[in-house]
PDB file as gemmi writes it, atoms N, CA and C in Angstrom:
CRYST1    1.000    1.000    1.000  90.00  90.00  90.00 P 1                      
ATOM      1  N   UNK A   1       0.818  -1.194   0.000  1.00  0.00           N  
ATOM      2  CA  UNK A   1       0.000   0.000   0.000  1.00  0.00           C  
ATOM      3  C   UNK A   1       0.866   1.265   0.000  1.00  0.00           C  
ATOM      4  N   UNK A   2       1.920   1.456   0.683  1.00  0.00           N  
ATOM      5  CA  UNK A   2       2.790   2.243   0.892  1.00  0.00           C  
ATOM      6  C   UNK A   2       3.514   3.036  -0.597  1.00  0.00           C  
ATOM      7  N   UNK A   3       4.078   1.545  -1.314  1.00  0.00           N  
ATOM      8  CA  UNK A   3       4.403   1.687  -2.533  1.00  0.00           C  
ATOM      9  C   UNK A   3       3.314   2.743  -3.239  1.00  0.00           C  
ATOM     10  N   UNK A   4       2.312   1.844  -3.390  1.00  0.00           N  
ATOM     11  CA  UNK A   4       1.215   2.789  -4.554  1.00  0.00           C  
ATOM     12  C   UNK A   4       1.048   4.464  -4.176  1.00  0.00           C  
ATOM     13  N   UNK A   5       1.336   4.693  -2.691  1.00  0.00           N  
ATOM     14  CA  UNK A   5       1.099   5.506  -1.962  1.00  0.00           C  
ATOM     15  C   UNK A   5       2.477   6.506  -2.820  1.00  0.00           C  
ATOM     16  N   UNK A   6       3.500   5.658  -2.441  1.00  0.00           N  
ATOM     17  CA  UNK A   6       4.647   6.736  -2.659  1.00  0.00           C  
ATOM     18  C   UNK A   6       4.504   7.162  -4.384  1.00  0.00           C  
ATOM     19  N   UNK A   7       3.971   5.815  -5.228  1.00  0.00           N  
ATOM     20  CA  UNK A   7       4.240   6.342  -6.748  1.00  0.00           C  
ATOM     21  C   UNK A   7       2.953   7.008  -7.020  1.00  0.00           C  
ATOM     22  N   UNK A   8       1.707   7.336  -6.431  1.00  0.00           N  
ATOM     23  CA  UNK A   8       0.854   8.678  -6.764  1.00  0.00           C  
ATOM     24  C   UNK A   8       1.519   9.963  -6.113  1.00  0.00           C  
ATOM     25  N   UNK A   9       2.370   9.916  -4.934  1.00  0.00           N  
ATOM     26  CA  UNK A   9       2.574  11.317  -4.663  1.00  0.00           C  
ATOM     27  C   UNK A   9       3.640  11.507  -5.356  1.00  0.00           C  
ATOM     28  N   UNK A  10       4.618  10.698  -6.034  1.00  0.00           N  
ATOM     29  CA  UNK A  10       5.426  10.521  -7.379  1.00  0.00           C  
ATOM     30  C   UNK A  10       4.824  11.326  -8.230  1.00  0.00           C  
ATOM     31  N   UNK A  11       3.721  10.847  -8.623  1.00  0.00           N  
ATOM     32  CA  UNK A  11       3.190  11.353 -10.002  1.00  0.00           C  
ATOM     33  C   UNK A  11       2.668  13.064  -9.577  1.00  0.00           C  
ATOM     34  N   UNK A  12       2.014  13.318  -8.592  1.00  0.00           N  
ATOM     35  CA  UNK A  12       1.267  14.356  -8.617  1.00  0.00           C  
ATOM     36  C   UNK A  12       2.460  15.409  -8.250  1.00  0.00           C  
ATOM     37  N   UNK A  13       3.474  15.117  -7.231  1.00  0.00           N  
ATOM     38  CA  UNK A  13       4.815  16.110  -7.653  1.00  0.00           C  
ATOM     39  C   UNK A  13       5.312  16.543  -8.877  1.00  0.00           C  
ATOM     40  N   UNK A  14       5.269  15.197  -9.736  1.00  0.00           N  
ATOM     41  CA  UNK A  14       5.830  15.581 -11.249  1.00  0.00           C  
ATOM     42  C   UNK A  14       5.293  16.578 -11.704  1.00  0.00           C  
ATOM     43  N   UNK A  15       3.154  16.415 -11.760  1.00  0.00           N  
ATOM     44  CA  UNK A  15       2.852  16.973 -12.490  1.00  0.00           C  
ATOM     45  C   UNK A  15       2.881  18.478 -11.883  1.00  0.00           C  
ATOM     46  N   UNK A  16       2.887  18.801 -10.676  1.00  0.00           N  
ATOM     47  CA  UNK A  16       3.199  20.310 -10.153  1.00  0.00           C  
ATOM     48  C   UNK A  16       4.049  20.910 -10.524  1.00  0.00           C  
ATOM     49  N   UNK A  17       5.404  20.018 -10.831  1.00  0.00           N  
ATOM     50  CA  UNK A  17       6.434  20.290 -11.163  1.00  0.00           C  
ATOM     51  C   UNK A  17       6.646  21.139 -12.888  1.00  0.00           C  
ATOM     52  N   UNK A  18       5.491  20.478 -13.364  1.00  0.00           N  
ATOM     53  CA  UNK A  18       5.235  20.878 -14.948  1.00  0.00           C  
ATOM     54  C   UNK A  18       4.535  21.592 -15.108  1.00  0.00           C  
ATOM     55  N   UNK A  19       3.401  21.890 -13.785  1.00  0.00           N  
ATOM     56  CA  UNK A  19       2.634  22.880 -14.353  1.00  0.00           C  
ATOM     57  C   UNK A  19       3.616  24.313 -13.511  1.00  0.00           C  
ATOM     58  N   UNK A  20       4.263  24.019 -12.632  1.00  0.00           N  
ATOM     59  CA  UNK A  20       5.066  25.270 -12.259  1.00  0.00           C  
ATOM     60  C   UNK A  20       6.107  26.089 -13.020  1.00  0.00           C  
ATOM     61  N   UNK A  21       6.668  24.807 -13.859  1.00  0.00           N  
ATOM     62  CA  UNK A  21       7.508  25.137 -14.994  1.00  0.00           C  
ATOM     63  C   UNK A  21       6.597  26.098 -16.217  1.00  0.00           C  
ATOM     64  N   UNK A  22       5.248  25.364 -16.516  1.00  0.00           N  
ATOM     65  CA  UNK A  22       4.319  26.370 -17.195  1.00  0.00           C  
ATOM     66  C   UNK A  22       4.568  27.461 -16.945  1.00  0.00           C  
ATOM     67  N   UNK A  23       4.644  27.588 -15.327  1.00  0.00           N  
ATOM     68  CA  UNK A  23       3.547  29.052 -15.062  1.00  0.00           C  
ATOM     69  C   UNK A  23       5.014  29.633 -15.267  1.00  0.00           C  
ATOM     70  N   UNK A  24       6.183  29.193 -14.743  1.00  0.00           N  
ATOM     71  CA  UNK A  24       7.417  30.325 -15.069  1.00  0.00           C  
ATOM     72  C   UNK A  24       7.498  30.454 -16.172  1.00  0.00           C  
ATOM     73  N   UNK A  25       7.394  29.810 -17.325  1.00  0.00           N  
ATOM     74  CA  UNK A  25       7.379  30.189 -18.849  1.00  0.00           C  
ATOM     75  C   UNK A  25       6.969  31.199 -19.070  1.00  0.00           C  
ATOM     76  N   UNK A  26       5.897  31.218 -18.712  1.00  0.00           N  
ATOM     77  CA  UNK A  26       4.406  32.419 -18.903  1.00  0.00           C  
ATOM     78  C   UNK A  26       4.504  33.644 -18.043  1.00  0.00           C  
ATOM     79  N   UNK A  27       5.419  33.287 -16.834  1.00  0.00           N  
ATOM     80  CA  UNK A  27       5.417  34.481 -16.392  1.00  0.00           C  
ATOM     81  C   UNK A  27       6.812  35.154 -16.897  1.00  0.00           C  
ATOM     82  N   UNK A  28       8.082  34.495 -17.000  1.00  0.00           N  
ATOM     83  CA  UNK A  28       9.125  35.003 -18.050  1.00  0.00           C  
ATOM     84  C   UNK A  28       8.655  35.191 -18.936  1.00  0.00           C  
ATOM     85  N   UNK A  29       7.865  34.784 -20.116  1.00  0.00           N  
ATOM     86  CA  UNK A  29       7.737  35.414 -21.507  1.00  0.00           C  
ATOM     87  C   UNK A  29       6.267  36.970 -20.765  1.00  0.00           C  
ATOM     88  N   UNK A  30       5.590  36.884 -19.921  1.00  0.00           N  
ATOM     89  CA  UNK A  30       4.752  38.015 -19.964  1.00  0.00           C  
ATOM     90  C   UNK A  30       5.679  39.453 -19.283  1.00  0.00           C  
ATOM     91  N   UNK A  31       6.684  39.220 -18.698  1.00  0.00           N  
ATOM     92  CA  UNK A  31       7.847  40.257 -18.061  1.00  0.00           C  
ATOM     93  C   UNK A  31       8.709  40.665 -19.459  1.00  0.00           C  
ATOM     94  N   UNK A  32       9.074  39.402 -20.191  1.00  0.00           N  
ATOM     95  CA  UNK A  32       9.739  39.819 -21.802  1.00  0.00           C  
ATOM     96  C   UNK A  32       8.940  41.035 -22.500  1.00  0.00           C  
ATOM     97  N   UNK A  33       7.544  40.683 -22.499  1.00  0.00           N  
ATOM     98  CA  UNK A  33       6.981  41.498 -23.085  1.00  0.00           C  
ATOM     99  C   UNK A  33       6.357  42.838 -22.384  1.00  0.00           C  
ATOM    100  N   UNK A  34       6.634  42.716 -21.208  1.00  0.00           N  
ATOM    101  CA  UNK A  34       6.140  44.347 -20.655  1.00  0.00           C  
ATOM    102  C   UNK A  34       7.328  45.080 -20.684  1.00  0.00           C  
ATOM    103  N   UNK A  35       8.529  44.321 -20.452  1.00  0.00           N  
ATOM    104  CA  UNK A  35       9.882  45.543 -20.547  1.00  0.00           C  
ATOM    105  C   UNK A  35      10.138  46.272 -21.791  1.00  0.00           C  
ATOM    106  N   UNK A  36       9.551  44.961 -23.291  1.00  0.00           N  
ATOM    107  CA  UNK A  36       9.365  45.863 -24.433  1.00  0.00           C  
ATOM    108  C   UNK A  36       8.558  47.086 -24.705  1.00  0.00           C  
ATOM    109  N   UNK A  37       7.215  46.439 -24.321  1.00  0.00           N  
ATOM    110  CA  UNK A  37       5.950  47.436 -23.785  1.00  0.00           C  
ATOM    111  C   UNK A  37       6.718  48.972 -23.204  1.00  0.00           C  
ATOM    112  N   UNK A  38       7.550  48.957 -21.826  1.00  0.00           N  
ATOM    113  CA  UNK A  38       8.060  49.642 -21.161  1.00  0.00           C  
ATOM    114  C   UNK A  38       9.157  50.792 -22.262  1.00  0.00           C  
ATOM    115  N   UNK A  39      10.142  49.727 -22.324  1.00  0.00           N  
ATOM    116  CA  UNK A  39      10.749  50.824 -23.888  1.00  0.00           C  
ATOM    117  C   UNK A  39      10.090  51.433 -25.047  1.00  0.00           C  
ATOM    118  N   UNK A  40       9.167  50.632 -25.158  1.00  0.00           N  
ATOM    119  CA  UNK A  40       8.668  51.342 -26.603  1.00  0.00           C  
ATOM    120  C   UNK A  40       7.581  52.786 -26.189  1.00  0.00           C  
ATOM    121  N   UNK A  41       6.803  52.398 -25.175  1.00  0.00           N  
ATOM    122  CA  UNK A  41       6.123  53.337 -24.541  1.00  0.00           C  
ATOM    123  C   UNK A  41       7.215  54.921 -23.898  1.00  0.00           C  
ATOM    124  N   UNK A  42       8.300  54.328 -23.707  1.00  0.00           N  
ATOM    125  CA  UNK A  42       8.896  55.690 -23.076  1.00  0.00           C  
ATOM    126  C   UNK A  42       9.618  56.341 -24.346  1.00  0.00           C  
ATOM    127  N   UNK A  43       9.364  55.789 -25.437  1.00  0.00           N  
ATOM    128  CA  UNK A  43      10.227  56.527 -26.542  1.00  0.00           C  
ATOM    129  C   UNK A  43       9.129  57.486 -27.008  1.00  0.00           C  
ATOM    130  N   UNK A  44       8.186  56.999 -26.773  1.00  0.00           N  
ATOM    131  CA  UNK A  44       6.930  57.334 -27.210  1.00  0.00           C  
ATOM    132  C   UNK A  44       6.089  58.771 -26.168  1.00  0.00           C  
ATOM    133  N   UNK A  45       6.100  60.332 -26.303  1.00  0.00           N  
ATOM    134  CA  UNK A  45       6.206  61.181 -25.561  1.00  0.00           C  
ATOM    135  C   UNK A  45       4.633  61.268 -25.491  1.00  0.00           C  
ATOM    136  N   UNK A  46       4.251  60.907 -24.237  1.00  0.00           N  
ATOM    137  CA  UNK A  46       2.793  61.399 -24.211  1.00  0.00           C  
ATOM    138  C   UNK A  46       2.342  62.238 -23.707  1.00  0.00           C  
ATOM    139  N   UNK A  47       1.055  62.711 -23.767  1.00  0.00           N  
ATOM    140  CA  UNK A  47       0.414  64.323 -23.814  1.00  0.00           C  
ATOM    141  C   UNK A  47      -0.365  64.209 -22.307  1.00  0.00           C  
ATOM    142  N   UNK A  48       0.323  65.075 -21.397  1.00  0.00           N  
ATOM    143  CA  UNK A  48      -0.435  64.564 -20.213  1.00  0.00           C  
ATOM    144  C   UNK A  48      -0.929  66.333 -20.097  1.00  0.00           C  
ATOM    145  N   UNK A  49      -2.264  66.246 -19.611  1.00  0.00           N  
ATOM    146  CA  UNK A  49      -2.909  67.186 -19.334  1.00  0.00           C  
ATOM    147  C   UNK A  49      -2.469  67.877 -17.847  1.00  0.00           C  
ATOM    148  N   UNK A  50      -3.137  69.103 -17.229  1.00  0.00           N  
ATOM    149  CA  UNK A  50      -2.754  69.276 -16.525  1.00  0.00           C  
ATOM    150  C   UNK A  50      -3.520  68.908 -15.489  1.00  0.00           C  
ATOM    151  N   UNK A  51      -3.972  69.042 -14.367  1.00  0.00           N  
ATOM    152  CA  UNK A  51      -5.371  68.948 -13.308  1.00  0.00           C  
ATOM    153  C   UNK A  51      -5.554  69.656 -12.888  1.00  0.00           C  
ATOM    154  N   UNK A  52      -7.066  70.031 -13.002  1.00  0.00           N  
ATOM    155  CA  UNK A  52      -7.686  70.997 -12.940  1.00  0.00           C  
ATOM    156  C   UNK A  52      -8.228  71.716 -13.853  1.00  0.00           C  
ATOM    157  N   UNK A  53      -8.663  71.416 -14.952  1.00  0.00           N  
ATOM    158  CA  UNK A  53      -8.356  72.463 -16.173  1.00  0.00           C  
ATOM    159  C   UNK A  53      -9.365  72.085 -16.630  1.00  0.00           C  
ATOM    160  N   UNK A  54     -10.153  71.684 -15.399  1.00  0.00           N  
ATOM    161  CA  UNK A  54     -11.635  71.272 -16.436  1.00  0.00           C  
ATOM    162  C   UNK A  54     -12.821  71.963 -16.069  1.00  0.00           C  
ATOM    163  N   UNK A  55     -13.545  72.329 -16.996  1.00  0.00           N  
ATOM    164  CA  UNK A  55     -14.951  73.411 -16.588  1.00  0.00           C  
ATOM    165  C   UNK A  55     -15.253  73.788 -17.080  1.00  0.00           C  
ATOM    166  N   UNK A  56     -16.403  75.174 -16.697  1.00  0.00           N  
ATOM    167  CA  UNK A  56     -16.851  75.781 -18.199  1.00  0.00           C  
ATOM    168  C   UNK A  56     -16.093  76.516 -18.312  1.00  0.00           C  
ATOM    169  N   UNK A  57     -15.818  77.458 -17.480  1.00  0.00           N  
ATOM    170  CA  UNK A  57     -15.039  78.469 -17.812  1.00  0.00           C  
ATOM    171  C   UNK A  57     -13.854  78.548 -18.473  1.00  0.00           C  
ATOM    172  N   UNK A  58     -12.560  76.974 -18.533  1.00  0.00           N  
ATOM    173  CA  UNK A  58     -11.648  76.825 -18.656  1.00  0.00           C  
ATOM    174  C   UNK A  58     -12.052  76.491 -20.148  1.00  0.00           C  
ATOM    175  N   UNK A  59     -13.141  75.622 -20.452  1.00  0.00           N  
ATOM    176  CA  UNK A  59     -13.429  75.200 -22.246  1.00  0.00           C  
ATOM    177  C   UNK A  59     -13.912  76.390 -22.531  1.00  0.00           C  
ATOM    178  N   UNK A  60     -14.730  77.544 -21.844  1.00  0.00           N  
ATOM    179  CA  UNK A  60     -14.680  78.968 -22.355  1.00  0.00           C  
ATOM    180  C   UNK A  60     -13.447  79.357 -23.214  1.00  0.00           C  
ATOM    181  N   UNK A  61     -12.372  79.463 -22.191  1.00  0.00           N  
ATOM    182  CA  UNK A  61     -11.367  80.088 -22.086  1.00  0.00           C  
ATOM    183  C   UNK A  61     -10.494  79.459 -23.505  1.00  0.00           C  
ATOM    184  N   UNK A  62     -10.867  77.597 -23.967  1.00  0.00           N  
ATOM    185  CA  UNK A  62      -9.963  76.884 -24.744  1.00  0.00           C  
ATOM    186  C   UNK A  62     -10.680  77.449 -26.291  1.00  0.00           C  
ATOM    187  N   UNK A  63     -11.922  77.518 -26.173  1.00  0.00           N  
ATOM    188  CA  UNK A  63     -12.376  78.053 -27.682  1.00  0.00           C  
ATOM    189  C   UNK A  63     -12.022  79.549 -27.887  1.00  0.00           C  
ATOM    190  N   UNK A  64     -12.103  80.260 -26.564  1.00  0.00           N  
ATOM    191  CA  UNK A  64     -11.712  81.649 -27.068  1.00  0.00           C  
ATOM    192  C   UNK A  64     -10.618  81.935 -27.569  1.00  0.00           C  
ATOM    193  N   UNK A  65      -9.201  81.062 -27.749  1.00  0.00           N  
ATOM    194  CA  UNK A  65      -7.754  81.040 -27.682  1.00  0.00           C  
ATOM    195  C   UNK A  65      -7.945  80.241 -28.894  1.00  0.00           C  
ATOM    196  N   UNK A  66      -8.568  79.112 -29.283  1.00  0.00           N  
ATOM    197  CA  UNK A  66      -8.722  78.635 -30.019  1.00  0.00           C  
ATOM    198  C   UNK A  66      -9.300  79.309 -31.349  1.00  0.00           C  
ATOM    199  N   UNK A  67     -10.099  79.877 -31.433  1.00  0.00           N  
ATOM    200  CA  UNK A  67     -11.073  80.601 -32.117  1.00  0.00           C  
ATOM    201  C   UNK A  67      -9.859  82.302 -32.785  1.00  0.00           C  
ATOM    202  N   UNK A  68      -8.914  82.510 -31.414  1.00  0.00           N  
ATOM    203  CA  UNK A  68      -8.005  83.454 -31.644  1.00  0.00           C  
ATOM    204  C   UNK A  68      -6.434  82.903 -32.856  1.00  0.00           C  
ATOM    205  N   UNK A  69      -6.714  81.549 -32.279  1.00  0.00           N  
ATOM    206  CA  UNK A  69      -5.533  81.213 -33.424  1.00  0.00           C  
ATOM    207  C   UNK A  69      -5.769  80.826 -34.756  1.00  0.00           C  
ATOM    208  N   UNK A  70      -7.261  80.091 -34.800  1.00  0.00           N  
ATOM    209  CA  UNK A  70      -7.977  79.918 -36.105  1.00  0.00           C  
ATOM    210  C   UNK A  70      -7.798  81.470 -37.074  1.00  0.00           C  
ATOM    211  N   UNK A  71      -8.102  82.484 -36.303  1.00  0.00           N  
ATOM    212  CA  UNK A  71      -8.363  83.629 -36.677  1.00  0.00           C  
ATOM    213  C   UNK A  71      -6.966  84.363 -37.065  1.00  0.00           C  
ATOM    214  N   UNK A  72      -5.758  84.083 -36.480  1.00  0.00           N  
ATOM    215  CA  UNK A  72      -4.141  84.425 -36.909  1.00  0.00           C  
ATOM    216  C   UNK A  72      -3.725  83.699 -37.564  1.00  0.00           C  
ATOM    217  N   UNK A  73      -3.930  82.417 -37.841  1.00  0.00           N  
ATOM    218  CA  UNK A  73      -3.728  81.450 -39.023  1.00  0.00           C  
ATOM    219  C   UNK A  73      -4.529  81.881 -40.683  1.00  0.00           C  
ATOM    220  N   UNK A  74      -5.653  82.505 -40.341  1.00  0.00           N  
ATOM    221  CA  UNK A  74      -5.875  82.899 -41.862  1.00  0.00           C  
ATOM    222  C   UNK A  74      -5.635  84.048 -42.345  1.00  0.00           C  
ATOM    223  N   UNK A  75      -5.458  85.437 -41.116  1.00  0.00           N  
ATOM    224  CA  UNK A  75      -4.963  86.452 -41.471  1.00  0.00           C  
ATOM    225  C   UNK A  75      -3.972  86.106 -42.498  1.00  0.00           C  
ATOM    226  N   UNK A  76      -2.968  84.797 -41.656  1.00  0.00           N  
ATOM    227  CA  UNK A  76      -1.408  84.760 -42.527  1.00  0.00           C  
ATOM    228  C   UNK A  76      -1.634  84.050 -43.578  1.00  0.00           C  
ATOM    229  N   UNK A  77      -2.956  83.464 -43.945  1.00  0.00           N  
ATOM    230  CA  UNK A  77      -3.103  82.926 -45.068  1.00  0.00           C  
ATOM    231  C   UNK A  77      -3.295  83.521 -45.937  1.00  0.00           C  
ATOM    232  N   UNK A  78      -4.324  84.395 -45.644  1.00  0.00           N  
ATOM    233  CA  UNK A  78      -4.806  85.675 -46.763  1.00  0.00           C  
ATOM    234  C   UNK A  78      -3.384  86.348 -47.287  1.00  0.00           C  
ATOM    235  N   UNK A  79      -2.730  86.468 -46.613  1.00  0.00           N  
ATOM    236  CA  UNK A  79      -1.949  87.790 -46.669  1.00  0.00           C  
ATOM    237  C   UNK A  79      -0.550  86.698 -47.479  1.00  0.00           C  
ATOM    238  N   UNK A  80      -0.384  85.892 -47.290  1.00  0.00           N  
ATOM    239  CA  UNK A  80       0.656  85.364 -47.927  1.00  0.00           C  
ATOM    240  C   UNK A  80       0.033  84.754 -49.636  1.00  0.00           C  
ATOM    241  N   UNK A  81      -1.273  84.381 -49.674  1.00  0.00           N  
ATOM    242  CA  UNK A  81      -1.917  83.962 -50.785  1.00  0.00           C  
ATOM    243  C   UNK A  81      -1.725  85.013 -51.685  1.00  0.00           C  
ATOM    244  N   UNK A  82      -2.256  86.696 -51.246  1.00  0.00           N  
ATOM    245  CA  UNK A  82      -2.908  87.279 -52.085  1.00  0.00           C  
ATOM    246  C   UNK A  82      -1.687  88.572 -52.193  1.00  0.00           C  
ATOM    247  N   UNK A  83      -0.619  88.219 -51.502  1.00  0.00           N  
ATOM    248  CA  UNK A  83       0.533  89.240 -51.542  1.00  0.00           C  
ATOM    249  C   UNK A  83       1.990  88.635 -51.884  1.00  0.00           C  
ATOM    250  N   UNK A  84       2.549  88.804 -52.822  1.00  0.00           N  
ATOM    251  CA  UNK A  84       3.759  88.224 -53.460  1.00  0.00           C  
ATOM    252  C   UNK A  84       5.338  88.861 -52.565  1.00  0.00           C  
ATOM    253  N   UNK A  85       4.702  89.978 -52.123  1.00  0.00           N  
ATOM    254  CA  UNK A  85       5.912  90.779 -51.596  1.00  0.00           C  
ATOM    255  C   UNK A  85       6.225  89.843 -50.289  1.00  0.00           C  
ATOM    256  N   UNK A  86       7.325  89.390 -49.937  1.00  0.00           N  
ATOM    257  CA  UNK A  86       8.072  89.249 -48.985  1.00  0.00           C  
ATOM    258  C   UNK A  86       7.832  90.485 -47.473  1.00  0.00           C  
ATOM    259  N   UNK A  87       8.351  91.243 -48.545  1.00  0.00           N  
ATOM    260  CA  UNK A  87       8.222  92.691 -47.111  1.00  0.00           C  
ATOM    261  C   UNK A  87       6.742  92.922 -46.385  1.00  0.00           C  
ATOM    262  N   UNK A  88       5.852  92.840 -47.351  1.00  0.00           N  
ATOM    263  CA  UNK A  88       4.956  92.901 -46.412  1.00  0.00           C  
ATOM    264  C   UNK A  88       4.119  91.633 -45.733  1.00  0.00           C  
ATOM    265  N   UNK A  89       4.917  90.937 -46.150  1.00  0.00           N  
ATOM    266  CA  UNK A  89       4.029  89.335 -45.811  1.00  0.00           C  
ATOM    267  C   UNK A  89       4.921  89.332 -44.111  1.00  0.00           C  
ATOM    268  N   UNK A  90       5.966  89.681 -44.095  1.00  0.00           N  
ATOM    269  CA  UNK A  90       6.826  89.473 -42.858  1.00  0.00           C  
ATOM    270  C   UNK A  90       6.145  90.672 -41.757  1.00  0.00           C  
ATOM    271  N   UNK A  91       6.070  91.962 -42.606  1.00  0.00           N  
ATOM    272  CA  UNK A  91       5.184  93.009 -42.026  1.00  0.00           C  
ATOM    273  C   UNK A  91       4.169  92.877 -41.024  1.00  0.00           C  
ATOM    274  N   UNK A  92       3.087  91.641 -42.283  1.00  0.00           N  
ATOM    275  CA  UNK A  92       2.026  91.473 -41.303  1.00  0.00           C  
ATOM    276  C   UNK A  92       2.200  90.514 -40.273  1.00  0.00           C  
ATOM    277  N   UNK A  93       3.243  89.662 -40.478  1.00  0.00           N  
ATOM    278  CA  UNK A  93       3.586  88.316 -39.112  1.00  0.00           C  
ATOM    279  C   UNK A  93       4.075  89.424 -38.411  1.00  0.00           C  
ATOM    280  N   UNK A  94       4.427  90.351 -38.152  1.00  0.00           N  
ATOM    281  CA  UNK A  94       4.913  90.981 -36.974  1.00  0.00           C  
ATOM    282  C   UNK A  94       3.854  91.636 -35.952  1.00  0.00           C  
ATOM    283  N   UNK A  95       3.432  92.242 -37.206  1.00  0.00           N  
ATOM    284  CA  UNK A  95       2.288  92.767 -36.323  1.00  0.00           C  
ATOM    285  C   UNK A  95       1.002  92.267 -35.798  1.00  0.00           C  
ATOM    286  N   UNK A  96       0.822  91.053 -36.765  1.00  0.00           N  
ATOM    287  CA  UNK A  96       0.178  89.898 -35.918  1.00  0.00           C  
ATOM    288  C   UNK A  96       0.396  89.499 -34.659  1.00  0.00           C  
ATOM    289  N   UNK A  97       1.916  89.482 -34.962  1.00  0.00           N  
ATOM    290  CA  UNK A  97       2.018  88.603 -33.582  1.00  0.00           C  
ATOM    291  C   UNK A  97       2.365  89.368 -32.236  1.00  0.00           C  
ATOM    292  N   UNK A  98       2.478  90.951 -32.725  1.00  0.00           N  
ATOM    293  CA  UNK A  98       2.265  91.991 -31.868  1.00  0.00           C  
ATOM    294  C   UNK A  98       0.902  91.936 -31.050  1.00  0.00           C  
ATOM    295  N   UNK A  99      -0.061  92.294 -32.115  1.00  0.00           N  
ATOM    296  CA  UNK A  99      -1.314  92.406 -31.970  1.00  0.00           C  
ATOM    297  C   UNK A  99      -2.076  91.065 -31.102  1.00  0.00           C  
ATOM    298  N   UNK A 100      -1.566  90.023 -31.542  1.00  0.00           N  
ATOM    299  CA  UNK A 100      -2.245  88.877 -30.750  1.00  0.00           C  
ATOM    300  C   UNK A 100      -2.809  88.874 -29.308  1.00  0.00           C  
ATOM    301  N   UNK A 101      -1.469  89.489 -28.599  1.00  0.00           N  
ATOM    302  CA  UNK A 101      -1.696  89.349 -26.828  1.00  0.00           C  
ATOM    303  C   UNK A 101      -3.099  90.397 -26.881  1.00  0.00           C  
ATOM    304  N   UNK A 102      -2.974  91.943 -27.261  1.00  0.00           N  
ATOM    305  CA  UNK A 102      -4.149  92.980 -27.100  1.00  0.00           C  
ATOM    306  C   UNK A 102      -5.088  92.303 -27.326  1.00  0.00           C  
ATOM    307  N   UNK A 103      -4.937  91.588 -28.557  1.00  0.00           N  
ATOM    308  CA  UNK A 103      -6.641  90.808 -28.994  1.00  0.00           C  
ATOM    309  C   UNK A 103      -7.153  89.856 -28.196  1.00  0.00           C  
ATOM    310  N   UNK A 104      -6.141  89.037 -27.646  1.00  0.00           N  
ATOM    311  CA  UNK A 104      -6.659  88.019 -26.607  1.00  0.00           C  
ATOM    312  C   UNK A 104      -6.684  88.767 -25.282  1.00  0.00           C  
ATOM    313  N   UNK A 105      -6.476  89.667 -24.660  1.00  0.00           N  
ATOM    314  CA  UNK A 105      -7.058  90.202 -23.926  1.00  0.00           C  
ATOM    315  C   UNK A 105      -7.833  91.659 -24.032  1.00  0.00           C  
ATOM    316  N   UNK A 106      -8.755  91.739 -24.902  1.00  0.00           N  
ATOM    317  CA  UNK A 106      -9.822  92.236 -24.948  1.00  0.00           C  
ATOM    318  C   UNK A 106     -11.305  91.768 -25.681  1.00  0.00           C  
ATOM    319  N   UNK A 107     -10.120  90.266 -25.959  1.00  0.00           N  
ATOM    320  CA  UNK A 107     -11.854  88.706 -26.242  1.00  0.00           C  
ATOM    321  C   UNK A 107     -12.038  88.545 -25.002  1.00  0.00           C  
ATOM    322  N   UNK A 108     -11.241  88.901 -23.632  1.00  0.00           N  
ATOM    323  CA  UNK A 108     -11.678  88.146 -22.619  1.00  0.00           C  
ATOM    324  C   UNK A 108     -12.404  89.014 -21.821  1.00  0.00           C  
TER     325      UNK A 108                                                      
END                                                                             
């Protein structure tokens, strides 16, 4: 009795033995793949917001700035489309970008 005794706890060691070997496989190959995960993600620069920056007033604040650069982006479109001169195409980026701060603070 002893015998049969010793060659099932024989067998059921083995098989622990194989499924433990599994699980280290699986857990070495799932660490392989997060350290790649890990490098490829940090090459990779992501856009982190700030906190706090959420509300009405603040999405007020993102279309009004928004709405201000839509609006300095075509000035310089117009003006570079429909004007060949150099001198005054640089003219008006200056004074655009003079003018910008006054304009955004008197949209607000």
């Amino acid at each position: 009795m002893s015998k049969e005794r010793a060659r099932r706890r024989a067998e059921r060691e083995a098989e622990a033995a194989t499924l433990a070997e599994g699980r280290a496989k699986q857990a070495a190959a799932a660490a392989r793949r997060q350290s790649r995960r890990d490098v490829m993600t940090s090459l990779v620069q992501t856009r982190r917001r700030r906190p706090g920056v959420a509300g009405v007033l603040a999405a007020k604040r993102r279309r009004k700035i928004g709405l201000l650069a839509v609006g300095f982006f075509i000035v310089q479109l117009v003006c570079w489309v429909s004007t060949p001169d150099w001198g005054i195409r640089v003219a008006v980026l200056v004074v655009s970008v003079f003018a910008l701060p006054v304009v955004t603070v008197l949209a607000s």
